[in-house]
DSSP file (Angstrom, degrees, kcal/mol; ACC not computed):
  #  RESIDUE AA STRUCTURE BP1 BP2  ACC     N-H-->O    O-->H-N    N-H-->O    O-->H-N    TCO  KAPPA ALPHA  PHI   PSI    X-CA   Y-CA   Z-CA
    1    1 A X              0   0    0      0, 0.0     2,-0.4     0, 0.0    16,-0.2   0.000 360.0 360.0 360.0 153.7  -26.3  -50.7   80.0
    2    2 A X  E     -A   16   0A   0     14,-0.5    14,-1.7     0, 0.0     2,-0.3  -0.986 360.0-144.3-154.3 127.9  -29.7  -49.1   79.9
    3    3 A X  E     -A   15   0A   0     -2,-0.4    12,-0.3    12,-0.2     2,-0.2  -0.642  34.1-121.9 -93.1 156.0  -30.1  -45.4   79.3
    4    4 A X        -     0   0    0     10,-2.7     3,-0.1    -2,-0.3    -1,-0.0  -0.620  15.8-124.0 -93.1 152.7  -33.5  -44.2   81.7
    5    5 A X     >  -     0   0    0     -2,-0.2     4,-0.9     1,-0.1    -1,-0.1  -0.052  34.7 -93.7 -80.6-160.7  -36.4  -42.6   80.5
    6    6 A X  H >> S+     0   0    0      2,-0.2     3,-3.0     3,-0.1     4,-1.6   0.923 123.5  54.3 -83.1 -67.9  -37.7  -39.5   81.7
    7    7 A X  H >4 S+     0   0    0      1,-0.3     3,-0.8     2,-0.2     4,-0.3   0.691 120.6  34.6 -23.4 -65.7  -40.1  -41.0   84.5
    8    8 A X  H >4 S+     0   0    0      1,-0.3     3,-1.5     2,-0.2     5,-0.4   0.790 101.0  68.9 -67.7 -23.9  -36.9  -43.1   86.1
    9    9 A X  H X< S+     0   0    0     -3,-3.0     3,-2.2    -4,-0.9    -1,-0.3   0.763  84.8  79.2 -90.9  -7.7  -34.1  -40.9   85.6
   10   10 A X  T << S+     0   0    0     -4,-1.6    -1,-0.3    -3,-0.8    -2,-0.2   0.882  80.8  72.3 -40.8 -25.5  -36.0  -38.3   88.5
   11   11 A X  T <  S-     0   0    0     -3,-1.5    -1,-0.2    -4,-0.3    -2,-0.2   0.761 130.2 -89.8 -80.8 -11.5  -34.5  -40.6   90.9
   12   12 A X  S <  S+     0   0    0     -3,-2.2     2,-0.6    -4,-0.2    -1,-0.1   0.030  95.8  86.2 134.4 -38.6  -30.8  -39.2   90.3
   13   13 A X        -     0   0    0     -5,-0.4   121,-0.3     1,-0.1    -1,-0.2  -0.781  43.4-172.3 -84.7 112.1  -29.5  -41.6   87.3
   14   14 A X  S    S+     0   0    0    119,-0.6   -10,-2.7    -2,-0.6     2,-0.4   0.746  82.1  23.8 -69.2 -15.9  -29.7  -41.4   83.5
   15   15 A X  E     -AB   3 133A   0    118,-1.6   118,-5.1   -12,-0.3     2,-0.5  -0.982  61.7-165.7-162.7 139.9  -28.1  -44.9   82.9
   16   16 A X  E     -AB   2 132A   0    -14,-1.7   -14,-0.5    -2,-0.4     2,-0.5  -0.851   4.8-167.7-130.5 151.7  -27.8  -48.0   84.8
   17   17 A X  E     - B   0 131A   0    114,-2.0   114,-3.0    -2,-0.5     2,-0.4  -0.926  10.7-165.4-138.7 128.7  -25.7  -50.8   84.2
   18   18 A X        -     0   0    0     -2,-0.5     2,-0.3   112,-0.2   112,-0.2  -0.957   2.7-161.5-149.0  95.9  -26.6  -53.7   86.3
   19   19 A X        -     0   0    0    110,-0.4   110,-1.6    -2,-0.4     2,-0.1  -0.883   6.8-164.9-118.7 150.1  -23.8  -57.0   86.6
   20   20 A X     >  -     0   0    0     -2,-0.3     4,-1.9   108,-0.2   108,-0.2  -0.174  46.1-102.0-115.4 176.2  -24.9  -60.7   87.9
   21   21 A X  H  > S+     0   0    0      2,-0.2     4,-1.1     1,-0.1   107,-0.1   0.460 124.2  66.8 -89.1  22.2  -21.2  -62.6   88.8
   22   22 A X  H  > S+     0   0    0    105,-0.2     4,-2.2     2,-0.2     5,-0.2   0.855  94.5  52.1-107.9 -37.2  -21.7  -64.3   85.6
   23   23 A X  H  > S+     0   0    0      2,-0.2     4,-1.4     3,-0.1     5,-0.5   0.985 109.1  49.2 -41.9 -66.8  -21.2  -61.1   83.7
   24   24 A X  H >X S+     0   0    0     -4,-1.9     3,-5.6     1,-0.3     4,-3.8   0.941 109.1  55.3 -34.4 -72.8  -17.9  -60.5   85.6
   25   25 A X  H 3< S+     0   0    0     -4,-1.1    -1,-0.3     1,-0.3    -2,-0.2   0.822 102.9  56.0 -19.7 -64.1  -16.9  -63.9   84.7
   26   26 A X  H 3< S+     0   0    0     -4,-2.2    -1,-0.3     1,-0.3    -2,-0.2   0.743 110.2  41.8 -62.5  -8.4  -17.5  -63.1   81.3
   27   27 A X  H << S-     0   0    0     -3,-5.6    -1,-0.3    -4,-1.4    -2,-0.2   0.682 103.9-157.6 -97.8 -15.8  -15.2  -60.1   81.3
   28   28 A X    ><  -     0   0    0     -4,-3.8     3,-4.3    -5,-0.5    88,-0.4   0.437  18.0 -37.2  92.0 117.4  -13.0  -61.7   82.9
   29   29 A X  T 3  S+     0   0    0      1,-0.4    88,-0.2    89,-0.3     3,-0.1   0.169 135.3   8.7 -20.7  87.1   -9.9  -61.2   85.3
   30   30 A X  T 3  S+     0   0    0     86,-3.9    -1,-0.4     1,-0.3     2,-0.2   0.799 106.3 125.0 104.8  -6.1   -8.4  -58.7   84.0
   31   31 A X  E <   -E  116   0B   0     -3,-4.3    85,-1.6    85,-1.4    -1,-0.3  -0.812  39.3-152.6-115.9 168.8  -11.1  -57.5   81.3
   32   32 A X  E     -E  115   0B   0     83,-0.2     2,-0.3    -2,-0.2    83,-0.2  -0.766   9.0-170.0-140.3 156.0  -12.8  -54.4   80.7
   33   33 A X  E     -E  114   0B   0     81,-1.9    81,-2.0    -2,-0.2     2,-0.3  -0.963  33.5-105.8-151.4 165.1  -16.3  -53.7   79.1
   34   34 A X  E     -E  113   0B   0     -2,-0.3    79,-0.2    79,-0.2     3,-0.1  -0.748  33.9-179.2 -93.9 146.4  -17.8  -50.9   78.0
   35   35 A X  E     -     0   0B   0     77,-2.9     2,-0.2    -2,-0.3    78,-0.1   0.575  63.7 -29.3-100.7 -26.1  -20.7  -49.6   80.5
   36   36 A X  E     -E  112   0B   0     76,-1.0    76,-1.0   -35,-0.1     2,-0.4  -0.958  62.8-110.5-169.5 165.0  -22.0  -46.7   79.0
   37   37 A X  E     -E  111   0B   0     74,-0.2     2,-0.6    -2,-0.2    74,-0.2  -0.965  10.1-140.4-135.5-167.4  -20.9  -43.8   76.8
   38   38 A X  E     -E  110   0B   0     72,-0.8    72,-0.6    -2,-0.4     4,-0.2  -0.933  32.7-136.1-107.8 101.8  -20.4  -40.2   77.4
   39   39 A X    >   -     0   0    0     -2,-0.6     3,-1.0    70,-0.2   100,-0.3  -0.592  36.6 -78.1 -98.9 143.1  -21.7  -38.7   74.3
   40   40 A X  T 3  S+     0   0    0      1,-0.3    67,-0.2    -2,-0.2    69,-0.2   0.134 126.3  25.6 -20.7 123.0  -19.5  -35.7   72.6
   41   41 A X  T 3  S+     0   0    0     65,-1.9    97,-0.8     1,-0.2    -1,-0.3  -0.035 109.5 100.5  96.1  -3.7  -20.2  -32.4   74.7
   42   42 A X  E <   +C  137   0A   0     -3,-1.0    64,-1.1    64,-0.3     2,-0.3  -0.521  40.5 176.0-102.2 165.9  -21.2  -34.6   78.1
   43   43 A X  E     -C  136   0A   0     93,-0.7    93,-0.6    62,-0.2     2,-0.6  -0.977  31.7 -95.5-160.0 174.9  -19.4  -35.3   80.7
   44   44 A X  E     -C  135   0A   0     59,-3.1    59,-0.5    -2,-0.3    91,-0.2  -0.807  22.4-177.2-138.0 117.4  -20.5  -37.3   84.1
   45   45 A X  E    S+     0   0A   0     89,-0.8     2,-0.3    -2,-0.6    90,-0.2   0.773  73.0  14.8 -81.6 -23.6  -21.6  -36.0   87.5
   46   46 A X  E     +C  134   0A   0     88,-1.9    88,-1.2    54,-0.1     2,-0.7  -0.925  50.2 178.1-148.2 132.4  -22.1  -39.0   89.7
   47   47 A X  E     +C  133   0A   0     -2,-0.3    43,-1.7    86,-0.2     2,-0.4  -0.943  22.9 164.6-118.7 105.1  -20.8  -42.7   89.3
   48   48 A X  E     -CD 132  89A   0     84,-2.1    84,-4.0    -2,-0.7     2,-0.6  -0.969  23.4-142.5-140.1 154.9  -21.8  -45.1   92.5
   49   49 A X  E     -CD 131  88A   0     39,-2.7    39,-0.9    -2,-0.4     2,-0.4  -0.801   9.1-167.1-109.9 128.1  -21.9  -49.0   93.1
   50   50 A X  E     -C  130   0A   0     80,-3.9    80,-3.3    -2,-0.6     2,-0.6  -0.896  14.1-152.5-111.4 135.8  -24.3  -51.0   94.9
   51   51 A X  E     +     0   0A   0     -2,-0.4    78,-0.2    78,-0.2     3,-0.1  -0.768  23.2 170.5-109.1  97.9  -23.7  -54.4   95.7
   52   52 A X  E     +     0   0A   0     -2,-0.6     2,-0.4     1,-0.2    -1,-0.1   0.601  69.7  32.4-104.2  15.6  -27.2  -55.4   95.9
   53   53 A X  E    S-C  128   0A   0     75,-0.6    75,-3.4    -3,-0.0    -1,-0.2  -0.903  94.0-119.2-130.3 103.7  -26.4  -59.5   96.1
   54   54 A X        -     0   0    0     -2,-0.4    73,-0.1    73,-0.2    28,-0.1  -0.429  27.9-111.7 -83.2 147.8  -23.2  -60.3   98.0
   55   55 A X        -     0   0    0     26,-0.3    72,-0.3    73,-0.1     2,-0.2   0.095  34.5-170.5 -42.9 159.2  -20.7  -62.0   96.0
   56   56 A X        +     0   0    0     70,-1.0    69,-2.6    -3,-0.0    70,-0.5  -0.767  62.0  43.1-172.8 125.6  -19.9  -65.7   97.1
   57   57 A X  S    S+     0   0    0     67,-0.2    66,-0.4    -2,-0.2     2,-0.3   0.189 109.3  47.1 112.8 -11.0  -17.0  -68.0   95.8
   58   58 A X        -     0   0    0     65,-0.1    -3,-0.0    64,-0.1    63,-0.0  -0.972  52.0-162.1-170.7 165.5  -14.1  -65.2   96.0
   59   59 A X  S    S+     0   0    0     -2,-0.3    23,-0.1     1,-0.1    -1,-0.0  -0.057  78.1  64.4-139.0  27.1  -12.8  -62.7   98.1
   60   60 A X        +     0   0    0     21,-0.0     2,-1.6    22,-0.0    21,-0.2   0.097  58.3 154.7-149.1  -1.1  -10.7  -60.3   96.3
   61   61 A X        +     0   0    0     19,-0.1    20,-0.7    57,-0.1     2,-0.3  -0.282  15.9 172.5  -3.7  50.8  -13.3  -58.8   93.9
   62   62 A X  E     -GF  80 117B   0     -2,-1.6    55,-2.0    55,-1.3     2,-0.4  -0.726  10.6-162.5-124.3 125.5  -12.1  -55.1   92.8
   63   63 A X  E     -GF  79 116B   0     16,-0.5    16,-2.7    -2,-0.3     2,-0.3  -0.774   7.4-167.7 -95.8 138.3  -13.7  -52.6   90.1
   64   64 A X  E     - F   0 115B   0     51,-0.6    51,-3.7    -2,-0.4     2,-0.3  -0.987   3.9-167.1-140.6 151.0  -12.6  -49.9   88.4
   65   65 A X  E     +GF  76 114B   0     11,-0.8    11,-0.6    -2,-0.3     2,-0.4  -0.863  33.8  95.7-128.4 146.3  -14.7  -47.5   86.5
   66   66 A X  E    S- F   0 113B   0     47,-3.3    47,-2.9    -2,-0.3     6,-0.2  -0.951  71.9 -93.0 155.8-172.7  -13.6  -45.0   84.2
   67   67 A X  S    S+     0   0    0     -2,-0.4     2,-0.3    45,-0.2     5,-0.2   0.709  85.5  97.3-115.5 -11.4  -12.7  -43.8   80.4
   68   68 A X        -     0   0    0      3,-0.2     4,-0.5     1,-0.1     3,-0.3  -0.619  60.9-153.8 -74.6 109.4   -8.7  -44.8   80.4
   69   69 A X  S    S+     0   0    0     -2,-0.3     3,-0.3     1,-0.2    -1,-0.1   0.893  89.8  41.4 -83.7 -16.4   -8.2  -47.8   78.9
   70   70 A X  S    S+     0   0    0      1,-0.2    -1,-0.2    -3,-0.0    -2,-0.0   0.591 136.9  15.5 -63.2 -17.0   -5.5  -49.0   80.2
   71   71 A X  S    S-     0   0    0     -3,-0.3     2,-1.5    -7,-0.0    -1,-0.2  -0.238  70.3-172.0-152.4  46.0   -6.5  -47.7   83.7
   72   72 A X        +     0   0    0     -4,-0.5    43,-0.3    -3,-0.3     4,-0.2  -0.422  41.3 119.7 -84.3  91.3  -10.0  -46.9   83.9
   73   73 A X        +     0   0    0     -2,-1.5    20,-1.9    -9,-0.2    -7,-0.2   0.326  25.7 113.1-149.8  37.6  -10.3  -45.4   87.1
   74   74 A X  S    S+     0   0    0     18,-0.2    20,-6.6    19,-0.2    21,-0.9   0.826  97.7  23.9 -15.2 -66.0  -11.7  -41.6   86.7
   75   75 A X  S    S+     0   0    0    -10,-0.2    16,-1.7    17,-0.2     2,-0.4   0.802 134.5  18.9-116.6 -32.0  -14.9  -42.3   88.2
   76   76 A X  E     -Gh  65  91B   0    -11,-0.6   -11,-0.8    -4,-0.2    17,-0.3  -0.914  69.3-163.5-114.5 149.4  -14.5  -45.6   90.6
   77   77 A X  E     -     0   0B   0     14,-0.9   -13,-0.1    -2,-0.4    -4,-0.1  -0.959  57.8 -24.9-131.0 139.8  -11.0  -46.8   91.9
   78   78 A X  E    S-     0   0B   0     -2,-0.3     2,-0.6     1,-0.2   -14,-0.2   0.904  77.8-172.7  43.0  58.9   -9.7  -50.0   93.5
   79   79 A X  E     -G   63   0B   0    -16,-2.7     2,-3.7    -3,-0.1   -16,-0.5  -0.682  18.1-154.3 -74.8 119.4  -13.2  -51.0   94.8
   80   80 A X  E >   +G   62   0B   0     -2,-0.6     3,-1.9     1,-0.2     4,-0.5  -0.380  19.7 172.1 -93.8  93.1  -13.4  -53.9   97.0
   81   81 A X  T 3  S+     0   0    0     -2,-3.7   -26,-0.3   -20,-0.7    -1,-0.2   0.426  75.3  63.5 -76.0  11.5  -16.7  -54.9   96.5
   82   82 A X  T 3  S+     0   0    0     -3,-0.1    -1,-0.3     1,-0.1    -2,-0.1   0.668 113.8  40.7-114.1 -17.9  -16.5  -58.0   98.3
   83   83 A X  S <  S+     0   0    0     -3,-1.9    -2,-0.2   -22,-0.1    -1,-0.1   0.545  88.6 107.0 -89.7   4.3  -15.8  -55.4  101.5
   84   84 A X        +     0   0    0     -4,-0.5     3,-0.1     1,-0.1   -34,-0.0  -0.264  34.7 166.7 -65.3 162.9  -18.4  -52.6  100.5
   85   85 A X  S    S+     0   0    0      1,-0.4     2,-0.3     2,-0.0    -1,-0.1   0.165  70.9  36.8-154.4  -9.1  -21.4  -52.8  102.9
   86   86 A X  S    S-     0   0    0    -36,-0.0    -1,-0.4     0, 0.0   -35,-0.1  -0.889 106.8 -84.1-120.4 178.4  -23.0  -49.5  102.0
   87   87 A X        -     0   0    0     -2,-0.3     2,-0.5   -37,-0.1   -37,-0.2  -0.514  43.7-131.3 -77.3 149.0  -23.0  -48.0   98.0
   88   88 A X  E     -D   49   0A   0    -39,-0.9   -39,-2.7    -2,-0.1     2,-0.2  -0.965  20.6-166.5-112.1 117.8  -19.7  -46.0   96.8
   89   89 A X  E     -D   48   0A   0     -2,-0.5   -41,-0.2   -41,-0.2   -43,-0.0  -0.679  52.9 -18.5-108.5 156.0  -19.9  -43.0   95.2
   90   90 A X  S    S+     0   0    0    -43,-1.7     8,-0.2    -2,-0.2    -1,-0.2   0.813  72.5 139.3  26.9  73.6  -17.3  -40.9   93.2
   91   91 A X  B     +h   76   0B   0    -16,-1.7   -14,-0.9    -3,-0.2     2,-0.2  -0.074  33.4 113.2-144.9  61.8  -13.9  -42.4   94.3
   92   92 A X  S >  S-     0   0    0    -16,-0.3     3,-0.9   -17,-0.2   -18,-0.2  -0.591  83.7-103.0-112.0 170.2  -12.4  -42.4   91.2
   93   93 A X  T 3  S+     0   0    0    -20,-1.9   -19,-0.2   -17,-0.3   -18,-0.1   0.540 118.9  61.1 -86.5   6.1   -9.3  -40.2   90.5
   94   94 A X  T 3  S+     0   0    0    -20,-6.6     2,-0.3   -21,-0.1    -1,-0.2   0.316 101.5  67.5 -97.9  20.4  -11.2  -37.4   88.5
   95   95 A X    <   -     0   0    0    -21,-0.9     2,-0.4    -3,-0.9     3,-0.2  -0.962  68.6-170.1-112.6 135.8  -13.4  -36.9   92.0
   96   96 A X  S    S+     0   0    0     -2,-0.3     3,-0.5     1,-0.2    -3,-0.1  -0.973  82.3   8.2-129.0 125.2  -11.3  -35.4   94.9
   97   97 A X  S    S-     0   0    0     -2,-0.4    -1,-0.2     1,-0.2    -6,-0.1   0.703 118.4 -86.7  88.2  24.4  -13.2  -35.6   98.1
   98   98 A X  S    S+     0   0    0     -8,-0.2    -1,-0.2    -6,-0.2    -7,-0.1   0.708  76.6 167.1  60.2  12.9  -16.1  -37.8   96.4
   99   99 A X        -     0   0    0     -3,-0.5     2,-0.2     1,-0.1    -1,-0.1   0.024  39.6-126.4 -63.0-179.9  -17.9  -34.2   95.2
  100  100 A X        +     0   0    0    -54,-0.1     2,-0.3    -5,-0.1    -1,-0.1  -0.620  60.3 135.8-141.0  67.9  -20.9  -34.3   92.5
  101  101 A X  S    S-     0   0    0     -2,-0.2   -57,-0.1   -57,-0.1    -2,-0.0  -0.953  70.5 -95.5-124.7 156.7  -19.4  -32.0   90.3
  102  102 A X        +     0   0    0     -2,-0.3     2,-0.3   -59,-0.1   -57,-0.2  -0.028  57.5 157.5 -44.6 128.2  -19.4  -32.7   86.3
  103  103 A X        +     0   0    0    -59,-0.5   -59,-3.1     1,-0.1    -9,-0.1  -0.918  49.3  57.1-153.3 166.3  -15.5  -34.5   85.4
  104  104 A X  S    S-     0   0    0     -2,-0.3     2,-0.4   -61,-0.2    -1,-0.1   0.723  73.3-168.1  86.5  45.3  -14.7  -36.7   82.1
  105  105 A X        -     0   0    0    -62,-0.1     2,-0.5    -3,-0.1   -62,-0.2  -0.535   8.4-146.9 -71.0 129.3  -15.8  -33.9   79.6
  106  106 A X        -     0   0    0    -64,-1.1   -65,-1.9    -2,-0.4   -64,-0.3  -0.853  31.6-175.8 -80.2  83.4  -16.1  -35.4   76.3
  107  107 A X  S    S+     0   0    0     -2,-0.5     2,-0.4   -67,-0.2    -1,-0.1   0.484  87.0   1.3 -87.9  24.0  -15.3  -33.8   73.0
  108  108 A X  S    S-     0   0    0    -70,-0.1     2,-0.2   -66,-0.1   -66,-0.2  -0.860 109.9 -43.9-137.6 177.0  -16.6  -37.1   71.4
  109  109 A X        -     0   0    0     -2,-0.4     2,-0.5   -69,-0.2   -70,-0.2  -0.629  56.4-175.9 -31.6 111.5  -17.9  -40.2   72.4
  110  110 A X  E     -E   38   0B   0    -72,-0.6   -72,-0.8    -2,-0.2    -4,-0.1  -0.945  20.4-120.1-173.9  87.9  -16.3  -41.3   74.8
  111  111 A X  E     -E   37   0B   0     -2,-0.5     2,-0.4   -74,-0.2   -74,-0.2   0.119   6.2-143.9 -51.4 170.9  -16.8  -44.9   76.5
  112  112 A X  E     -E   36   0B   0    -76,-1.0   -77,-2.9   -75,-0.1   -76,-1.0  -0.966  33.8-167.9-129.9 104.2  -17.6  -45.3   79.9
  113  113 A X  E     -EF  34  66B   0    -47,-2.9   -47,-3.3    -2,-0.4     2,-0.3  -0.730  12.7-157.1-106.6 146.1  -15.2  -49.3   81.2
  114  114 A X  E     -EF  33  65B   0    -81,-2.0   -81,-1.9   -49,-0.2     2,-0.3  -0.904  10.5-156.0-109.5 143.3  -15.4  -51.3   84.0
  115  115 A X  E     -EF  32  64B   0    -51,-3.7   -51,-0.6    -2,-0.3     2,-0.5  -0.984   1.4-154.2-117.2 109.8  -12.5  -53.3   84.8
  116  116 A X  E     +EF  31  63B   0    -85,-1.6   -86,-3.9   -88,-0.4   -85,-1.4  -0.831  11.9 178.4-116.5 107.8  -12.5  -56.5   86.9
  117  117 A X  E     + F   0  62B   0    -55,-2.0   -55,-1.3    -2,-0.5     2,-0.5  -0.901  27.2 123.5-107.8 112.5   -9.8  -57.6   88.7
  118  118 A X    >   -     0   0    0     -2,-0.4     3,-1.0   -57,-0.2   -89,-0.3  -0.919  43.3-152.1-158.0 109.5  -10.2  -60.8   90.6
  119  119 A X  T 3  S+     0   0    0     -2,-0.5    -1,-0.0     1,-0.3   -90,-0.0   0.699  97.8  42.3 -66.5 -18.4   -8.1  -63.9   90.3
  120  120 A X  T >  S+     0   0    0      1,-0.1     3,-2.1     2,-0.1     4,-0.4   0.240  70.3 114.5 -94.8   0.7  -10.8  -65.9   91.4
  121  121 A X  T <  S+     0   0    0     -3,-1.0   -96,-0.2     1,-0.3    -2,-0.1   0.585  72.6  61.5 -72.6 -17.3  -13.7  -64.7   89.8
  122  122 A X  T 3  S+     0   0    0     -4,-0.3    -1,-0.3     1,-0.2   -64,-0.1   0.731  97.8  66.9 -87.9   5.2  -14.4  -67.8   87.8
  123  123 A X  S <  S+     0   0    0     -3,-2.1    -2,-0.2   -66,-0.4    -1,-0.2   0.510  81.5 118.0  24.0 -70.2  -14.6  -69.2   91.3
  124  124 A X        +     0   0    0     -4,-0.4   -67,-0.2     1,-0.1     3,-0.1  -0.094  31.0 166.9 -44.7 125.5  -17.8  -66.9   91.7
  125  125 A X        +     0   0    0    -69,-2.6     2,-0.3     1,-0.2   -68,-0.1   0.169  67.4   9.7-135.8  24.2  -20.7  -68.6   92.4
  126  126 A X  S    S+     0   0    0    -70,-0.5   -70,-1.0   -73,-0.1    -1,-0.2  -0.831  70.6 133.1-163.9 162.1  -23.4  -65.5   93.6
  127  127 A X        -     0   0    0     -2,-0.3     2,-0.2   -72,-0.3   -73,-0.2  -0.105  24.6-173.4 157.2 105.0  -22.6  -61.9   93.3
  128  128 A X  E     + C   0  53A   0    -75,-3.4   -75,-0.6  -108,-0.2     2,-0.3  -0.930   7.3 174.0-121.2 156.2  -24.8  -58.6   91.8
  129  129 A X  E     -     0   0A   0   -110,-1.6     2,-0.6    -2,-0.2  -110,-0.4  -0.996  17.1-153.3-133.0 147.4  -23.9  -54.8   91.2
  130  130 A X  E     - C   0  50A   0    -80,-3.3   -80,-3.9    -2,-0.3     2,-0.9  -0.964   7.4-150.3-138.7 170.4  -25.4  -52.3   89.9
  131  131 A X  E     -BC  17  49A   0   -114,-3.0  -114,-2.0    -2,-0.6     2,-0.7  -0.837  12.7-160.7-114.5  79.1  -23.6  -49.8   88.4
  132  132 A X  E     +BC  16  48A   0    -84,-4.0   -84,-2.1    -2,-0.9     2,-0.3  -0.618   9.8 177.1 -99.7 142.6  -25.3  -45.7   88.4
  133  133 A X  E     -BC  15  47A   0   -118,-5.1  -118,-1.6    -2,-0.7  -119,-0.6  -0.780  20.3-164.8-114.4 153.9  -24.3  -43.0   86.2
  134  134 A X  E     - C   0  46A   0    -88,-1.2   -88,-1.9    -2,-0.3   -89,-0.8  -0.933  27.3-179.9-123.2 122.1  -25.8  -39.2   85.9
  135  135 A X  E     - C   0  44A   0     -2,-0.3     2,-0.3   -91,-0.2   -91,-0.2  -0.474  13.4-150.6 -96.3 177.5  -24.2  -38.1   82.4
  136  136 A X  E     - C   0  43A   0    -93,-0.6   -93,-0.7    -2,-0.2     2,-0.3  -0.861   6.3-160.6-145.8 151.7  -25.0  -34.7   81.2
  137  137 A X  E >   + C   0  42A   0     -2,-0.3     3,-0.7   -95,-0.2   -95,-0.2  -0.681  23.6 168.7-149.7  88.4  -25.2  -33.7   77.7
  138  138 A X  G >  S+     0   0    0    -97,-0.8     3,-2.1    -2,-0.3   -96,-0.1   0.835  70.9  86.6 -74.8 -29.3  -24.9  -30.2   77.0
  139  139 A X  G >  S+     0   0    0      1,-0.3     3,-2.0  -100,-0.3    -1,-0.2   0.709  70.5  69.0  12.1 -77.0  -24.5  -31.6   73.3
  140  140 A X  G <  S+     0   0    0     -3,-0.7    -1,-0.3     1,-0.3    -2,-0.1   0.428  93.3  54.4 -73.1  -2.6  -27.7  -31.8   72.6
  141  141 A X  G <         0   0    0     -3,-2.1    -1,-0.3     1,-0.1    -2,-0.1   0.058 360.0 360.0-110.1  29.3  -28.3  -28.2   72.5
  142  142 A X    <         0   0    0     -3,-2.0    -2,-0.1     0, 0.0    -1,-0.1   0.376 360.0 360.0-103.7 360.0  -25.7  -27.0   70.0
């Protein structure tokens, strides 16, 4: 995960998280890692994923993004990344109708998981995402 400076984060992101298929591997079928957090008072206006290397070696690929840990899928749900062919934005279940208004408000810290389900993913043998968030932090001005 990589928070942006000022110069980059013009472009629309504060934080990018950016995974090769050897990172998936390492989380694993079935594993979650944390991506980001939401820090106490912030809460997160746009989550999309861009597949910018297509996967190769499985064919069942699915993300979820989100703060639940059992279920994290607020901000992305059931993505099939191995069918995107354009980026996916907001199509988690605290966005209805993909808008890019503020949801996950935080009154702590408040991780930000991806969750990888793929039965095949140790299988994988090419595959990139990257991962952009816009958090907000009204926080920082109490």
């Amino acid at each position: 995960m990589a928070e942006l400076t000022n110069n980059e984060s013009v472009k629309g992101f504060t934080h990018i998280y950016t995974a090769t298929y050897e990172d998936l591997q390492s989380i694993g079928n079935g594993g979650q890692a944390t991506i980001a957090t939401i820090p106490a008072g912030g809460a997160v206006e746009c989550v999309g994923v861009y597949e910018s290397e297509a996967f190769a070696g499985t064919t069942s690929l699915v993300i979820d993004i989100g703060t639940t840990g059992g279920d994290p899928d607020e901000f992305i749900d059931a993505l099939d990344v191995d069918a995107m062919t354009v980026p996916v934005f907001n199509t988690g279940d605290a966005f209805t109708g993909g808008q890019s208004q503020p949801v996950g408000a935080a009154s702590a810290d408040t991780s930000v998981l991806l969750e990888v389900t793929d039965a095949a993913i140790a299988s994988a043998t090419a595959g990139k995402i990257v991962v952009g968030l816009r958090i907000i932090e009204l926080g920082q001005f109490a």
